[in-house]
TORDO-986107 format. One line per 3 residues: for each residue z, y, x of N, C-alpha, C. Coordinates in pm, whole numbers, plus 50000, padded with zeros to 5 digits. Example, Ala and Ser with C-alpha at 12.3 -4.5 7.8 and 13.67 -1.06 7.14 Angstrom:
BEGIN
50780/49431/51319/50780/49550/51230/50780/49670/51320  50708/49775/51285/50714/49894/51367/50787/50003/51290
This chain:
BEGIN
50301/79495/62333/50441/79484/62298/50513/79404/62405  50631/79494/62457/50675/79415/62589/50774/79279/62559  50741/79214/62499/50815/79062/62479/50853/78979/62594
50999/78949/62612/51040/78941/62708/51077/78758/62669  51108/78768/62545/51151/78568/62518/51169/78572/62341  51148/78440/62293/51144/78392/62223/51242/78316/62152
51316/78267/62069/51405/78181/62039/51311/78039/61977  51337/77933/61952/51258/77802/61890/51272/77869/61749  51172/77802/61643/51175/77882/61538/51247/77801/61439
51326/77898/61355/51440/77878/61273/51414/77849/61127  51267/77835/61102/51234/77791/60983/51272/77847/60859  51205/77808/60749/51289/77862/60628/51263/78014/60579
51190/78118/60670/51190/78232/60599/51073/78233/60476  51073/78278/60402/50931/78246/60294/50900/78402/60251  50976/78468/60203/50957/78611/60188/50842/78697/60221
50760/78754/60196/50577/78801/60218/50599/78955/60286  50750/79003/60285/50725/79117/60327/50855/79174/60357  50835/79311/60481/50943/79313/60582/51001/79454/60489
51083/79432/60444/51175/79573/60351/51269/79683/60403  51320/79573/60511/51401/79701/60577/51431/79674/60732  51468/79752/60804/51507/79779/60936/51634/79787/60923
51753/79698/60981/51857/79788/61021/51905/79784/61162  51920/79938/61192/51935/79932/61370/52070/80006/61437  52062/79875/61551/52225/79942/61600/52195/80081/61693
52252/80151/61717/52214/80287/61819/52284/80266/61918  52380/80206/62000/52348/80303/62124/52306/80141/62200  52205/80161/62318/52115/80105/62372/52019/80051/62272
51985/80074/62143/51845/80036/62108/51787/80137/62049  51863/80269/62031/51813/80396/61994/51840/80471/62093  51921/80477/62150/51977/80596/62311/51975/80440/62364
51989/80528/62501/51999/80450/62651/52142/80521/62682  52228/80492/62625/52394/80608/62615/52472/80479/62734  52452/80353/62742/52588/80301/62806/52620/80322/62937
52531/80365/63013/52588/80461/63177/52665/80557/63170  52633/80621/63038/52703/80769/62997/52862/80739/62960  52854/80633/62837/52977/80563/62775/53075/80543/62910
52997/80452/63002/53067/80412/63069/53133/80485/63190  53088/80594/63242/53131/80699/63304/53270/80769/63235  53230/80802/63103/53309/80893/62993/53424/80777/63011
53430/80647/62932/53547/80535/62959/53615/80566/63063  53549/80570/63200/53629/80565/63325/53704/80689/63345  53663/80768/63315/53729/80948/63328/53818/80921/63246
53813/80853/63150/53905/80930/63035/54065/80805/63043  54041/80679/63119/54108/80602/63160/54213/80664/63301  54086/80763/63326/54177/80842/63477/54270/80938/63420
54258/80993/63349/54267/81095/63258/54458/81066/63226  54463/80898/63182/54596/80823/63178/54674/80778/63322  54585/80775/63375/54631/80721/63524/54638/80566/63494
54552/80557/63487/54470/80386/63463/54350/80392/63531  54314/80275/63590/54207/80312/63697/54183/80121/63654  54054/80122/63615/54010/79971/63507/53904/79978/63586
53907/79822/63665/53814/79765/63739/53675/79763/63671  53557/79789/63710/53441/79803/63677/53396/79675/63602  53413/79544/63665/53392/79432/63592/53463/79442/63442
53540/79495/63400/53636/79482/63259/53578/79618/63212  53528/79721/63279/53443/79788/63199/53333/79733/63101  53287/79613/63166/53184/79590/63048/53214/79563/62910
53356/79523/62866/53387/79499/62772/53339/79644/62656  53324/79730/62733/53318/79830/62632/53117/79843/62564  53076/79813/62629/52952/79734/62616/52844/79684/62540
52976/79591/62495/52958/79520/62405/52927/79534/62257  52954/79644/62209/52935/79684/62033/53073/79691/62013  53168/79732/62091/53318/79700/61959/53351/79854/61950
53439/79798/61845/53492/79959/61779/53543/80039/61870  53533/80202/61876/53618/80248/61969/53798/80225/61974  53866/80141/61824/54009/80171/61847/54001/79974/61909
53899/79874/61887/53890/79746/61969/53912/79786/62109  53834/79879/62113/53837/79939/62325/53989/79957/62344  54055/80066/62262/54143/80122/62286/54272/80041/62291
54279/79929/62234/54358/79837/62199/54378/79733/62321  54227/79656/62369/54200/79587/62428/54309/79617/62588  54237/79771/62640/54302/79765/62728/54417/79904/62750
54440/79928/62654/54576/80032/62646/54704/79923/62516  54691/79809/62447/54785/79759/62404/54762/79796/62222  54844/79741/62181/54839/79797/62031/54912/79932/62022
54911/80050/61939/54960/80134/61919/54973/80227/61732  55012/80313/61720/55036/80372/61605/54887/80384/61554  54780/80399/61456/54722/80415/61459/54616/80580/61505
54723/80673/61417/54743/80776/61464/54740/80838/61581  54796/80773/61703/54783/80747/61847/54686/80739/61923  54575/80583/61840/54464/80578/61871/54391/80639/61856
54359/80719/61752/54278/80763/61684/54267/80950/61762  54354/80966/61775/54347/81085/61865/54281/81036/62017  54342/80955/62092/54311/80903/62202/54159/80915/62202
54120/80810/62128/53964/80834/62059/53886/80922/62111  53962/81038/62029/53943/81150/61983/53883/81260/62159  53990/81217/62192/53974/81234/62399/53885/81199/62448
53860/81087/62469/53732/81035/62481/53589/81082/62451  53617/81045/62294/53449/81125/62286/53457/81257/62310  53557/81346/62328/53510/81491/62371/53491/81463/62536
53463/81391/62598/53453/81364/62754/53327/81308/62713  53282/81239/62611/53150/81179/62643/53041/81299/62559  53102/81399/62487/53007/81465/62449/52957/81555/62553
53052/81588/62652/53026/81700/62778/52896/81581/62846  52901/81472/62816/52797/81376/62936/52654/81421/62842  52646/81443/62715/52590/81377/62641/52425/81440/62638
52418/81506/62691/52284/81554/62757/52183/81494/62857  52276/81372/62950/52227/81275/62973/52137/81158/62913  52193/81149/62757/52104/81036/62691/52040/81082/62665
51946/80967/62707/51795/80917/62632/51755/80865/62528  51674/80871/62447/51601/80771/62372/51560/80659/62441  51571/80533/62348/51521/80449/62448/51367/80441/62440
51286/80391/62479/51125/80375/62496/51053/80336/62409  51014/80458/62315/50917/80425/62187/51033/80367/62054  51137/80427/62084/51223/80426/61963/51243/80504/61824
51195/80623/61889/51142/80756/61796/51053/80680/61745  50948/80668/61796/50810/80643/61717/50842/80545/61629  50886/80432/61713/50900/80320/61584/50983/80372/61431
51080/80383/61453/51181/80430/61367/51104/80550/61245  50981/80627/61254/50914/80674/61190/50820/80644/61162  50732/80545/61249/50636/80446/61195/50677/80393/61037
50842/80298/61064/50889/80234/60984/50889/80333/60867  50972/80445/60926/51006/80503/60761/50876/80592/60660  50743/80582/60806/50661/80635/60701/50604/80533/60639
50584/80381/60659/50557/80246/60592/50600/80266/60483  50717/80279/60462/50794/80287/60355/50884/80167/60378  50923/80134/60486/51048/80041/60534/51158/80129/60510
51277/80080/60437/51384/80106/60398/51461/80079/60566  51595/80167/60601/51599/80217/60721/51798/80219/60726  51856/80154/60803/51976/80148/60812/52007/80169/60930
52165/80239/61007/52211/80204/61115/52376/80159/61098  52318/80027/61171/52475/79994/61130/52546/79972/61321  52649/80088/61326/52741/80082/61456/52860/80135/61473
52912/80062/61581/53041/80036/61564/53095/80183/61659  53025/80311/61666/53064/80430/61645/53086/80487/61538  53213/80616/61553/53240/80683/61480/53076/80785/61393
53136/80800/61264/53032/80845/61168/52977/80958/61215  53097/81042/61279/53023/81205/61363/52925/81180/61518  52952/81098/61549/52850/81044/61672/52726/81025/61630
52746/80901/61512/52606/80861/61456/52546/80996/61414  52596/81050/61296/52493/81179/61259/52444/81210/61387  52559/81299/61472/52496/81395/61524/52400/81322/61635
52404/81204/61692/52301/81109/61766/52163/81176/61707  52159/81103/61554/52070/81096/61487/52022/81219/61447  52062/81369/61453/52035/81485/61450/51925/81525/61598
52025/81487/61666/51949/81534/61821/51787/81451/61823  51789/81350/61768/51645/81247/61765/51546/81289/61670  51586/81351/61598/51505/81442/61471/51497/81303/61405
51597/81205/61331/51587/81087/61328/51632/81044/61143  51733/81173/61121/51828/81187/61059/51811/81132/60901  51688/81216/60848/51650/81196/60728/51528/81042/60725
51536/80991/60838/51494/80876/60828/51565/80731/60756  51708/80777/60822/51767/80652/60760/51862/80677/60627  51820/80575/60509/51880/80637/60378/52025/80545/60419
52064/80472/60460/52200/80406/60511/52233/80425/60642  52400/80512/60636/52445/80479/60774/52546/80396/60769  52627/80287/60848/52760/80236/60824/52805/80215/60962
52927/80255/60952/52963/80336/61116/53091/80193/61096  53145/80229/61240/53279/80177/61266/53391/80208/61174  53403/80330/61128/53536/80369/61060/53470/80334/60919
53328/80240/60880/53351/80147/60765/53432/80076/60710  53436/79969/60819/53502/79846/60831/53628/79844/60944  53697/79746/60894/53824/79691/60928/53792/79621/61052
53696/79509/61057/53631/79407/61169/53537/79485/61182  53515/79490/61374/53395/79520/61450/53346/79454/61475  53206/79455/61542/53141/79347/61610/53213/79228/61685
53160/79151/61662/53075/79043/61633/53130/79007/61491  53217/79031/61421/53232/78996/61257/53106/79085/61199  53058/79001/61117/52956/79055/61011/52951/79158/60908
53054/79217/60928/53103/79282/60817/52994/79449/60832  52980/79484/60936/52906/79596/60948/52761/79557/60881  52692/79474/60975/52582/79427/60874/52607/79416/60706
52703/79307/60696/52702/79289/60522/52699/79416/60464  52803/79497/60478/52796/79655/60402/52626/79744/60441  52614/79698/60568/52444/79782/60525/52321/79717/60455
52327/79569/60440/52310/79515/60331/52295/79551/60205  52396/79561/60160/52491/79604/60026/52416/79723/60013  52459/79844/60077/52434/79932/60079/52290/79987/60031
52176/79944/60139/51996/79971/60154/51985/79839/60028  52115/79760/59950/51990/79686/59844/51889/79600/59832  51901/79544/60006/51807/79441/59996/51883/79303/60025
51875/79213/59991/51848/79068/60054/51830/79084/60179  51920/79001/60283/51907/78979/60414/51799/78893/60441  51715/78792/60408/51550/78727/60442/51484/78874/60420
51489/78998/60364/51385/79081/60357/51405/79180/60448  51505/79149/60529/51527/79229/60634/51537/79180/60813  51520/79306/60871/51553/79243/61032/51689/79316/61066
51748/79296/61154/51855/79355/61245/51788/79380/61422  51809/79491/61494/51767/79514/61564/51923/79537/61671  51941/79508/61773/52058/79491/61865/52039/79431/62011
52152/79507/62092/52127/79487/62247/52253/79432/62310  52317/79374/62205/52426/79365/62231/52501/79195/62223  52578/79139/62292/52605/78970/62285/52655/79002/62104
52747/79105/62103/52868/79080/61973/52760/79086/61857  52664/79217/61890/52583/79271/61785/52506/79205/61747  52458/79086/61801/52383/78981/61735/52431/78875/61670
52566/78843/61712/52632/78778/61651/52674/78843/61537  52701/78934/61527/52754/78997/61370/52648/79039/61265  52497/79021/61349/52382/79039/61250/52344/78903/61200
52345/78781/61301/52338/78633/61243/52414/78618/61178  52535/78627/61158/52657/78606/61058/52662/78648/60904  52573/78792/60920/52525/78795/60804/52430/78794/60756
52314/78666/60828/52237/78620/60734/52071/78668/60817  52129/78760/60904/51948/78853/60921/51933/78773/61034  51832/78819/61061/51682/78771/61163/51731/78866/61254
51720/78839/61361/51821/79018/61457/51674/78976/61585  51635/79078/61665/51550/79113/61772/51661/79162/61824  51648/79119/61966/51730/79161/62044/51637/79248/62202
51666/79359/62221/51688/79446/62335/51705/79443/62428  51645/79451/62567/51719/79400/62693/51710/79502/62751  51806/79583/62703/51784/79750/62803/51932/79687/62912
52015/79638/62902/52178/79606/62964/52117/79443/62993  52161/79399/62918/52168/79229/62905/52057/79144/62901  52037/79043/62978/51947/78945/62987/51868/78878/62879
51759/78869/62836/51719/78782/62745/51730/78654/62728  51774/78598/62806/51871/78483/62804/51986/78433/62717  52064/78589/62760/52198/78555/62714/52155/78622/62536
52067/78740/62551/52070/78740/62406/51990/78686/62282  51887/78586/62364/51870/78464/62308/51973/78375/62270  52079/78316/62364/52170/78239/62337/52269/78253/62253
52266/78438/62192/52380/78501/62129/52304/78470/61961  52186/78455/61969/52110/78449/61870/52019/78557/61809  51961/78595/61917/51846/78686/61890/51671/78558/61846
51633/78600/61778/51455/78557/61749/51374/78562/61832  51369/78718/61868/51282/78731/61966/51341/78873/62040  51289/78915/62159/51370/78990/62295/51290/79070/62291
51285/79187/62263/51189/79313/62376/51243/79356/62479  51148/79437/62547/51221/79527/62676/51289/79675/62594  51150/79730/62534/51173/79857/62428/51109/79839/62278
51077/79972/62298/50973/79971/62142/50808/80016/62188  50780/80034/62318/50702/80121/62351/50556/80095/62247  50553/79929/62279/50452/79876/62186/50453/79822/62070
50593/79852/61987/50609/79739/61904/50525/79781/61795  50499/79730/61697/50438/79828/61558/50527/79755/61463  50492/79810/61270/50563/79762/61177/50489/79582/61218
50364/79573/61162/50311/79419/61199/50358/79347/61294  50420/79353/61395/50442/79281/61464/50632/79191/61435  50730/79342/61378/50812/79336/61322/50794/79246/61193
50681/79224/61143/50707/79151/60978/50613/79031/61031  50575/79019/61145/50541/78886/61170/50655/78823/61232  50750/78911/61286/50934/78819/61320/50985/78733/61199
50987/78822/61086/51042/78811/60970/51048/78716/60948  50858/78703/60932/50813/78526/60909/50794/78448/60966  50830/78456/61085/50879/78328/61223/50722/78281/61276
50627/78413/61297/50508/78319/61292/50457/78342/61423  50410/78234/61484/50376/78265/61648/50285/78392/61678  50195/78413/61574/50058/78476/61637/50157/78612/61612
50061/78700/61705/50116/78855/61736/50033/78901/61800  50033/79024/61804/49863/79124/61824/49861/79098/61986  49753/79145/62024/49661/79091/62142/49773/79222/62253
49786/79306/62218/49887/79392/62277/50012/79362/62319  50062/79257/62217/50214/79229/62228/50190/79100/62340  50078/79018/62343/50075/78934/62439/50056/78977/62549
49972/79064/62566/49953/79133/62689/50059/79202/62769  50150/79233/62674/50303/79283/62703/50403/79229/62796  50329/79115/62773/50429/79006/62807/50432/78960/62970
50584/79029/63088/50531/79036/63196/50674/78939/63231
């Protein structure tokens, strides 16, 4: 298991067993943000706006597509946005043959759901992205909760996406993990309460340690359910694989 860092341990979990998964998609299920970010830039040209690459990263980050739209086109009608949107992802669906899965994400994600781990994705994409993401991964009937962006009112980093998949899959946040690659997305999975692993397909394990991740992978290539429900319970030991992982 490729373990990249650790957080000091946060004590307090007591719970005997790992109930559910909930996972953000794009960079911890697709490898989509080269794609995103291409599609952003076209579709910014598209206005005759031409957005310096450094302020591209904002899009990055986990926020909603009408947060993007707002951020750097201004407030507008909603209606407005929402078409704009609408532009966009038809520019990123022409990319969309480009994404990947990320590394041993399939597997895990069916490992889990044949465990009988209860299975959420909570992101701050539109609901027709997620399906059809999750169609192309043969992924679909894995997860009994989806909760998209056009859930909630607040995007990432507010908690609110987590809390509703919460709510939703029925469990208690100690009986669950949050999985995210993102600064906001970990912050909006600590906020509500979960244990979040954080991803370093984009961002440093550093910083998503500091955002409040537990523990960092590179992928999933090695992860298994055991190693996931030994996060849960904050416990050092981890299979002879996951140490070995460790480069």
């Amino acid at each position: 298991m490729a373990w990249v860092g650790r957080r000091p341990e946060l004590g307090g979990v007591t719970m005997k067993q790992l109930r559910g998964v909930i996972f953000d998609m794009d960079g911890v299920l697709v490898d989509s943000h080269a794609v995103h970010r291409r599609a952003w830039r076209l579709f910014f040209q598209t206005l005759g706006r031409e957005v310096p690459e450094s302020e591209l990263d904002f899009i990055l980050d986990g926020r909603k597509r009408s947060d993007i739209l707002r951020h750097f086109l201004g407030n507008g009608p909603d209606v407005e946005l929402e078409e704009l949107g609408k532009r966009k992802d038809c520019i990123f669906r022409q990319m969309q043959l480009e994404v990947a899965p990320v590394a041993g994400a399939v597997r895990m994600v069916r490992e889990l759901h044949r465990s009988g781990i209860a299975l959420a994705l909570a992101t701050s994409a539109s609901r027709s992205r997620a399906r059809s993401t999750l169609v192309e991964l043969g992924l679909l009937n894995c997860f009994a909760v989806i909760v998209t962006g056009e859930d909630v009112t607040l995007g990432k980093p507010d908690p609110a996406v987590y809390q509703l998949a919460c709510d939703r899959i029925k469990l208690e946040p100690d009986r669950l993990l949050a999985v995210e690659d993102a600064i906001s997305g970990i912050k909006a999975a600590v906020g509500a309460r979960l244990r979040c692993v954080g991803v370093a397909l984009h961002e440093t394990p550093e910083n998503l340690t500091a955002a409040g991740a537990f523990h960092v992978v590179r992928n999933f290539e090695a992860v298994s359910t055991h190693d996931l429900e030994q996060i849960l319970l904050g416990r050092e030991s981890m299979s002879r694989e996951a140490a070995a992982g460790h480069d």
